[in-house]
N, C-alpha and C positions, 0 to 999 in steps of 0.2 A: 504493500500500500504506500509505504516512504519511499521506496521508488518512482510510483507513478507519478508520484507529487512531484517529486525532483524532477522528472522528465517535462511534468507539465508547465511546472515553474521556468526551465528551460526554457521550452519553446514558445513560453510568452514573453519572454524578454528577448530571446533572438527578435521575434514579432514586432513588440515594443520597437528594437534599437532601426529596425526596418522599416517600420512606421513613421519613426522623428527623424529619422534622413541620415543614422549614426551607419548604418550599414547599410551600401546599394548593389542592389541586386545587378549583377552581369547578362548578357545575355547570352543564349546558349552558343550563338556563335563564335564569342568569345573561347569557351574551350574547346570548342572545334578545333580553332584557328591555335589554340596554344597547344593543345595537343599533336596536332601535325607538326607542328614547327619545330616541336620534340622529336618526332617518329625520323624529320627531313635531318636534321643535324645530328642523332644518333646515328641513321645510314650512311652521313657522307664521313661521320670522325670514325666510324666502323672500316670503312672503304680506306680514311687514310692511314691506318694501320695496319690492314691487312698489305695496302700498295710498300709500306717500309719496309714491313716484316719481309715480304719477296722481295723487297730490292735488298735487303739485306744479306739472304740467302744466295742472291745472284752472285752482290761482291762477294761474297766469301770464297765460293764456290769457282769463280772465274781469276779472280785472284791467286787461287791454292791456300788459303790461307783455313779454310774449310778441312783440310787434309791433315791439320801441323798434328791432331791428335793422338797421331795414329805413330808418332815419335818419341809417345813417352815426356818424361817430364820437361826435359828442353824443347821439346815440340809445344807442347801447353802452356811453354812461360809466352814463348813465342806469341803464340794463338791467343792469350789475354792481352797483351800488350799491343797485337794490333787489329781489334774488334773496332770495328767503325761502334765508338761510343757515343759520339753526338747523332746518331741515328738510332743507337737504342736506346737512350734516353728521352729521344721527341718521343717511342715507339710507347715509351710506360708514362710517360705524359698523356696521353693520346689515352692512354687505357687507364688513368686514374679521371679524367675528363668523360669516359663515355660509361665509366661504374657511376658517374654523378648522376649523369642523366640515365641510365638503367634507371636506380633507384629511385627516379619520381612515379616511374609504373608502375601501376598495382598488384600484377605478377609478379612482382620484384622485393618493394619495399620492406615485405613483411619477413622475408628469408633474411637469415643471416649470409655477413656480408661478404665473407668467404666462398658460401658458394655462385653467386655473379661472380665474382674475380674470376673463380677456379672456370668457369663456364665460360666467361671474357676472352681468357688466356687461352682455353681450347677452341674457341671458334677464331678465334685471328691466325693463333699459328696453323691448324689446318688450310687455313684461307690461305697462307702466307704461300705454306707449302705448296700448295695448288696452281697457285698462279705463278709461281717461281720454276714449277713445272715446265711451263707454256713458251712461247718464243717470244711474249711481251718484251721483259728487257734487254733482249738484246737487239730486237732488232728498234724498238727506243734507244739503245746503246750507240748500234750501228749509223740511224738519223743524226743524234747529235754528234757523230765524231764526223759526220758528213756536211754538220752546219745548215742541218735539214729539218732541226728539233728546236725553234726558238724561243717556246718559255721556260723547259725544262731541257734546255743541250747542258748548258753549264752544271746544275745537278749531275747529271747522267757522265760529260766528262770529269767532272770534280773526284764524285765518289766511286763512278763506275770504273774508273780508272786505276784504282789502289793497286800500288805493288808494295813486294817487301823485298830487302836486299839480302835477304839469303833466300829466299825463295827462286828458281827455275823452274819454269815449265818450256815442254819443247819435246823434238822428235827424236829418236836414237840416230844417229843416221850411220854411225859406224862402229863396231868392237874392238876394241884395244887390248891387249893383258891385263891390265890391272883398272880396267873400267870403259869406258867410252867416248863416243863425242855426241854430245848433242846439240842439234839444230834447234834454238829457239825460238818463238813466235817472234821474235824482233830482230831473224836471220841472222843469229852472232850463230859462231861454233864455238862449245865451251868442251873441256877436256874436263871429264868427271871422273875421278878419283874414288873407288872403294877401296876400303880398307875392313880389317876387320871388325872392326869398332862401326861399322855403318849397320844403321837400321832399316830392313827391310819388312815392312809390319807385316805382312802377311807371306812370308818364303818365295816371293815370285820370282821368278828368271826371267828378266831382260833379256831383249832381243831386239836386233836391226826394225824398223817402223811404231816401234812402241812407243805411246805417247805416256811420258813422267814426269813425275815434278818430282825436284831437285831440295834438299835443305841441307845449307852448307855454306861456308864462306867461298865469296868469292877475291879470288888474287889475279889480277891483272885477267886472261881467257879460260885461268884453272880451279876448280872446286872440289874441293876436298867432302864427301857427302857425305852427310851427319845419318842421312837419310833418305831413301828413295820409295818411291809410292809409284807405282801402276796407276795409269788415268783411264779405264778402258774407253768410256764414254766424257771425254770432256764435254761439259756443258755450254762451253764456248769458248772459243780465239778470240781474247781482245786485241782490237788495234790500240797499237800506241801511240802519243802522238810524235811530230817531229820535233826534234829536241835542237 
């Protein structure tokens, strides 16, 4: 019964404060209009997260820098130190920005907040993977190194462009005793160097047209190999540009 009175006392002062002009009533289209505006800006901060996450995966990948973990602990000091960070940074910006706006929907708000994240973070990195699949950035890659890509060339050469100085990628092109020569993407010949101490992560044997990335210093055209990796499927030949 003290309930109902409460409820009732309630909604005659909401009534009240609506009546003296304390509170005015919106119209429906009003949340229409505010609810879309939600649904359009969650899709597109959605989109540009999924768009980093694959471009991220692109440079990694086209870089070799994607490979370094397969070397063990100096392959992974490597591979932290040169993670495009100002890109995975916008990337968890982007996705503490659209857990905001999850949380204003009703499907949402009531769940603890853990699970959006955890649900966030699986629907972009699948997305990411997906479209990193595809032939999007490279051949967005390819446009802007062409001068073909005018809002996003500079992006695309900036980050698309990442190298590391002990990293090699390139062809076998010939057998040596004590290692090989390989043809790079940037037509040098490097004289690669195995030793015992070189890490080959998975026991593969090289051979003449085999495409590999290389980790190792380099000295003047020779590289001593910390580590060599099989590329069976590059995912892409960047061009460089002219120096």
């Amino acid at each position: 019964m003290n309930k109902e009175l409460k409820k009732l006392s309630l909604s005659e002062k909401v009534i009240d404060k609506v009546n003296s002009g304390q509170v005015k009533m919106k119209p429906k289209t009003y949340f229409v209009l505010k609810t879309s505006l939600f649904f359009l800006i969650t899709f597109f901060v959605s989109l540009s997260i999924i768009f980093f996450i694959s471009f991220i995966i692109f440079s990694l990948r086209t870089s070799g820098i994607w490979f370094l973990p397969s070397f063990g602990f100096k392959g992974i000091g490597i591979f932290l130190i040169s993670l495009p960070w100002i890109l995975i940074l916008t990337a968890i910006v982007l996705i503490i920005v659209l857990e905001i706006f999850v949380k204003k929907f009703s499907f949402s708000y009531r769940r603890p907040i853990l699970y959006s994240v955890l649900a966030i973070i699986a629907f972009v990195v699948i997305g990411g993977f997906a479209i990193a699949s595809t032939q999007m950035h490279p051949g967005l890659f390819l446009k802007a190194q062409q001068e073909k890509l005018p809002v996003a060339g500079g992006f695309y050469r900036g980050f698309g462009n990442t190298e590391h100085s002990q990293i090699h990628k390139g062809t076998i092109s010939n057998m040596i005793d004590d290692g090989f020569y390989l043809k790079t993407f940037n037509e040098e010949i490097l004289t690669i160097i195995i030793n015992p101490k070189t890490k080959l992560p998975f026991k593969e044997k090289v051979k003449v047209d085999d495409q590999v990335l290389i980790l190792g210093k380099r000295i003047n055209n020779q590289v001593d190999a910390l580590g060599i990796h099989m590329i069976k499927n590059m995912p892409y030949k960047p061009m460089h540009r002219n120096r």
